[in-house]
C-alpha positions in Angstrom: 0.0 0.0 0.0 2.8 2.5 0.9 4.4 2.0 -2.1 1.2 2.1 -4.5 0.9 6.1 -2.8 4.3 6.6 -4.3 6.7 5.7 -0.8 10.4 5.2 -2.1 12.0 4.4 0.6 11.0 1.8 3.1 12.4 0.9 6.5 12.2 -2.2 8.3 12.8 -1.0 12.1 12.8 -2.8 15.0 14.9 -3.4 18.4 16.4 -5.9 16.6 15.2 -6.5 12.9 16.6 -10.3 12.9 14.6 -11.5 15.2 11.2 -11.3 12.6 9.4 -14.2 12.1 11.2 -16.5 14.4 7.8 -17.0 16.2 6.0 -18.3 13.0 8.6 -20.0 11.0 9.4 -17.2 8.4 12.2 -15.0 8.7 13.9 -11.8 7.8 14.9 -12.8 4.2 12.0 -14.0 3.3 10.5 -11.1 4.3 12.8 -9.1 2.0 12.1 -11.3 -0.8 8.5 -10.6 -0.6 8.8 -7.1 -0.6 11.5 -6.7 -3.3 8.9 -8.8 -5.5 6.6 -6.1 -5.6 6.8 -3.9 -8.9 7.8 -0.6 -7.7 11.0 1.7 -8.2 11.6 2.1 -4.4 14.5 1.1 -1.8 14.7 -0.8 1.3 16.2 0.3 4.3 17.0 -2.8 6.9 17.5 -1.5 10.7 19.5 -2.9 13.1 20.0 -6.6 14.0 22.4 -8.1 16.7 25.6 -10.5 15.5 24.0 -13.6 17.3 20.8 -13.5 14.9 22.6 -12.5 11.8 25.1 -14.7 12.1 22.1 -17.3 12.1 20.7 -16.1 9.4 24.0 -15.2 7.7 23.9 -16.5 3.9 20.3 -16.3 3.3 20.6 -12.5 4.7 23.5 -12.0 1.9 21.2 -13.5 -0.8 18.3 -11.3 0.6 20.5 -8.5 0.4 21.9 -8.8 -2.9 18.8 -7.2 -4.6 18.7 -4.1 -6.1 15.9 -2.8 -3.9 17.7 -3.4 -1.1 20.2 -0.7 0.4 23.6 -2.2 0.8 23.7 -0.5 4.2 24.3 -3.2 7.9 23.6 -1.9 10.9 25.5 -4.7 13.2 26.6 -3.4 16.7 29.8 -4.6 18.3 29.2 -2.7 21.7 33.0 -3.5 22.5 36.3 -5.6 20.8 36.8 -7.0 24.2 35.3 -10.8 24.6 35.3 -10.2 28.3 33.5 -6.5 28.3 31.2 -8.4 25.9 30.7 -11.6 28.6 30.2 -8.8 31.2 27.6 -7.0 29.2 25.8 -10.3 28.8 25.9 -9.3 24.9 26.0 -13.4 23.8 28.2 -12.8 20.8 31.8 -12.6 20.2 34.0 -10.0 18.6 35.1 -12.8 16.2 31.6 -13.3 15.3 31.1 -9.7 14.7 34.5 -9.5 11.9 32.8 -12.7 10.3 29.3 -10.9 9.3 31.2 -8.0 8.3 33.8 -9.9 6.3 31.1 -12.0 4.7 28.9 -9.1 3.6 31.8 -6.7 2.0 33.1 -10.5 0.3 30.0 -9.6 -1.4 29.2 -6.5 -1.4 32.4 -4.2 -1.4 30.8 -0.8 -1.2 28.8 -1.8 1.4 27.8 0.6 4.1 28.9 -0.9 7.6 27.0 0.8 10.7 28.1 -0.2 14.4 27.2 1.1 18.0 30.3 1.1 20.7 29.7 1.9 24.4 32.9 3.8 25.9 33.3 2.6 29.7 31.2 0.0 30.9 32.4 -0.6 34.0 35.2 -3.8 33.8 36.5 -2.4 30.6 40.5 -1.8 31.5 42.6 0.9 29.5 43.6 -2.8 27.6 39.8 -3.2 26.4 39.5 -0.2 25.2 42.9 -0.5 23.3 41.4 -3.2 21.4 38.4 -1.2 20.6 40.6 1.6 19.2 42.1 -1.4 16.9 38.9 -2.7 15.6 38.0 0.4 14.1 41.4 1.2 12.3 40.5 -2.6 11.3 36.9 -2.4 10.1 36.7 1.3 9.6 33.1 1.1 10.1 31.7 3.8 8.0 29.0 4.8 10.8 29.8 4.6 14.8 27.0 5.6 17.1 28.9 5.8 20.6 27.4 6.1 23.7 29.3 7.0 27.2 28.2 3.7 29.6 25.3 5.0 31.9 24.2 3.0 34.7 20.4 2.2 34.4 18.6 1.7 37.6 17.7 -2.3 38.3 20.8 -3.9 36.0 24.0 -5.6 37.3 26.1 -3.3 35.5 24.3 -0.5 38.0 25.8 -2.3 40.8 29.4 -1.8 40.0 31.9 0.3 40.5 32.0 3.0 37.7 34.4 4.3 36.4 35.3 7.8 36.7 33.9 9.8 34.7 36.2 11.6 33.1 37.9 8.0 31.6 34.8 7.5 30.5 34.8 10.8 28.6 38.4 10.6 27.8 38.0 7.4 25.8 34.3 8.1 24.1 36.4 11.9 22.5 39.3 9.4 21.5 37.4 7.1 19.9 35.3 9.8 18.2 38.4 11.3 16.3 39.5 8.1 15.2 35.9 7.6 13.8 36.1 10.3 11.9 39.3 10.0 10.6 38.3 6.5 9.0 34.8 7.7 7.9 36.5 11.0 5.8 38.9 8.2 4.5 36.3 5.7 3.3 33.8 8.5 1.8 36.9 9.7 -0.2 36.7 6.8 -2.3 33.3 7.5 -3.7 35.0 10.8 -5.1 34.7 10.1 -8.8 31.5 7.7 -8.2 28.8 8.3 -11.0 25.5 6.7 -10.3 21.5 6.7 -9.2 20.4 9.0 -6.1 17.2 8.6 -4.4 16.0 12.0 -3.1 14.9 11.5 0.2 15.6 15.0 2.3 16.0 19.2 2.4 19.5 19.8 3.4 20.0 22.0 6.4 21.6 24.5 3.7 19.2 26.5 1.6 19.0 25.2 -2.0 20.4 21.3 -1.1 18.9 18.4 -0.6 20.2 15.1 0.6 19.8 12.1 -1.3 20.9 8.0 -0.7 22.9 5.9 -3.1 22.7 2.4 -3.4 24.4 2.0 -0.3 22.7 4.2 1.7 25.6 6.8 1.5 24.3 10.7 2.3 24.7 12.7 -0.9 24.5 16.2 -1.0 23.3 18.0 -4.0 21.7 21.6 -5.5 18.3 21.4 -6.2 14.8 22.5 -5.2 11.6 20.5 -3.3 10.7 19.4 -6.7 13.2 16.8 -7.0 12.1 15.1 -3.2 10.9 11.4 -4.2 12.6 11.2 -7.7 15.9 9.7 -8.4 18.2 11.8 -10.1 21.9 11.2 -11.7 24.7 12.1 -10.2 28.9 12.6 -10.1 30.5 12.8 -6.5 32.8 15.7 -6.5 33.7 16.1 -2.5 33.7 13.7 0.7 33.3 14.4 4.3 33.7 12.7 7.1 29.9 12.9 7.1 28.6 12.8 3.8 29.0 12.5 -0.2 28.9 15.6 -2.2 27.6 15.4 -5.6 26.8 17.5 -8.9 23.4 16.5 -11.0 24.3 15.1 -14.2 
């Protein structure tokens, strides 16, 4: 229905998007199969979903994934590179796992957009633990981190242990930032050169922009008025941020 009123862009969102269907014997590719059947010009956009349940549902995901309609955009969350910060978080995953989905995926789909989510001082995580965080990303270089400072939430273990001081806590979550976006601004610079389809999605927070979505679900930022919201439009990627793509209409 969405897509017969002229939707685009569809998202699939959910606390944790592989877990669908595992309560009546369907599953998350399937569901993508049976949307990409339908005969539109629009792209999907699949939210996040935890290592443990993608691993599971690892190759089907990748065939699921390899359609067109499909952004070539994972949103996996690593949390932490430390097996033990991860046992202590009760995560059930492994870093290991973690570098497999990723390796798997980009085996397969290069230019694909990798997004994770880090925590920065949980309370058992050594200077050592964090170290190997710091390593994971010059390894991945994710090309989206959301990172969150630990807070203690009333009721949970982790409330119940010592913290540590805040200003580690802030210390680590500014270091871990730069180096983010030092690895972001050198994986956008690739696109530089990049000719291809943009869907139109959003005004830019500039007058007279607007921000599109390639293929891989990569910001673009073009000139152009309201009228071109909803339409795709060709484009050449002239700049890169740290942030974004920006692009000249062809």
């Amino acid at each position: 229905e969405a897509v017969q009123q002229g939707c685009k862009e569809i998202w699939l969102t959910s606390q944790d998007t592989g877990a669908y269907g595992l309560d009546r014997r369907t599953n998350l590719p399937q569901l993508l199969h049976e949307i990409c059947s339908i005969n539109n010009n629009f792209f999907i956009r699949v939210g996040m979903m935890n290592p443990t349940l993608a691993n599971y549902l690892l190759q089907p995901l990748i065939t699921a994934y390899s359609n067109d309609k499909v952004f070539k955009f994972l949103h996996i969350p690593v949390q932490a590179a430390s097996d033990k910060v991860l046992r202590d978080m009760k995560r059930g995953y492994t870093v290991t796992a973690f570098k497999k989905i990723v390796a798997a995926f980009r085996e397969q789909m290069p230019q694909i957009t990798i997004s994770t989510d880090i925590i920065c001082g949980f309370p058992t995580e050594t200077k050592a633990d964090f170290e190997q965080t710091l390593q994971l990303v010059e390894e991945i270089k994710p090309d989206v981190i959301n990172i969150s400072r630990f807070w203690p939430r009333p009721g949970t273990e982790a409330a119940q242990l010592k913290q540590l001081p805040s200003e580690i806590v802030k210390e680590r979550s500014t270091k871990l930032g730069l180096l983010h976006k030092k690895t972001a601004a050198e994986n956008n610079g690739k696109w530089v050169g990049w000719k291809g389809r943009v869907l139109v999605d959003q005004i830019g927070k500039v007058n007279g922009t607007l921000i599109g979505r390639n293929f891989a679900y990569k910001p673009v930022i073009i000139k152009g008025d309201e009228q071109l919201l909803g339409k795709f439009v060709e484009v050449e990627v002239t700049g890169a941020t740290s942030q974004d793509l920006r692009a000249e209409l062809l």
